[in-house]
N, C-alpha and C positions, 0 to 999 in steps of 0.2 A: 734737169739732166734726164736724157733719155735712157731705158730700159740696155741701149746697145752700147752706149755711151763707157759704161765700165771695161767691155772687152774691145771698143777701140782702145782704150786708152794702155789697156796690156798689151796689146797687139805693136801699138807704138812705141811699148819701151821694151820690149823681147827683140825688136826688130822685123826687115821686112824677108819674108818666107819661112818665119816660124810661127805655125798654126797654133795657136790656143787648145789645151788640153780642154775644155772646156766644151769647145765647136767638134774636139774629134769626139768627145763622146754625147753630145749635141746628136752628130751624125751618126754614132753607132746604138745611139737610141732609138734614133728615128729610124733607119736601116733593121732592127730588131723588129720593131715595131711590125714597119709595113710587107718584110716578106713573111713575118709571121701570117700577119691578116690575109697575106696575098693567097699563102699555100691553106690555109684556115675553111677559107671561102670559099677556092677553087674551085671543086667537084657542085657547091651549090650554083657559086654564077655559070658552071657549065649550063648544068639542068636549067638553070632561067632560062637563057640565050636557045638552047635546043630545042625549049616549049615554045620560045616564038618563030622555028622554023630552020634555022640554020644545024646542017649535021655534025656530026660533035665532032670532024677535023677541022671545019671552019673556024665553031665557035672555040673552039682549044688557040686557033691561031688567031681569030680575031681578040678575045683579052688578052694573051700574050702580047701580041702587039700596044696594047690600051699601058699593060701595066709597065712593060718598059717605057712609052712614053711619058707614063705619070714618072718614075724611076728618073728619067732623063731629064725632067723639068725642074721636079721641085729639088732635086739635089743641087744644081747651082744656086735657085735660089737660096736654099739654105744658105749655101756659105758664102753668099752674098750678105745675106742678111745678118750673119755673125761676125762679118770684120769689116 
């Protein structure tokens, strides 16, 4: 039995379109987690990005851009991977 195998098997006896308390807070962990690291880090990955050349409205909008598409990715995968 797989590691995922437990929360299909809930997920099939709650029925279909009720989320597993389990994945909502899966996901408000993970959601804690990375805009924590995200606002943590910011001011340093600014200063990397501006020492290799880009001025700091670029590089503000180029990880913006990065961290919403990281944001956009891995959240479906999660709750792919949870039911």
């Amino acid at each position: 039995e797989t590691e995922a195998a437990p929360l299909r098997r809930f997920a099939s006896e709650v029925g279909p379109g009720v989320v597993p308390s389990a994945v909502v807070l899966m996901l408000g962990g993970w959601r804690a987690l990375t805009v924590g690291s995200l606002h943590a880090y910011h001011s340093v990955r600014i200063k990397l990005v501006m020492s290799l050349g880009l001025p700091l409205v670029d590089a503000g909008s180029r990880l913006a851009a990065y961290d919403a598409l990281a944001i956009g990715l891995v959240t479906p995968m999660l709750i792919v991977a949870c039911t």
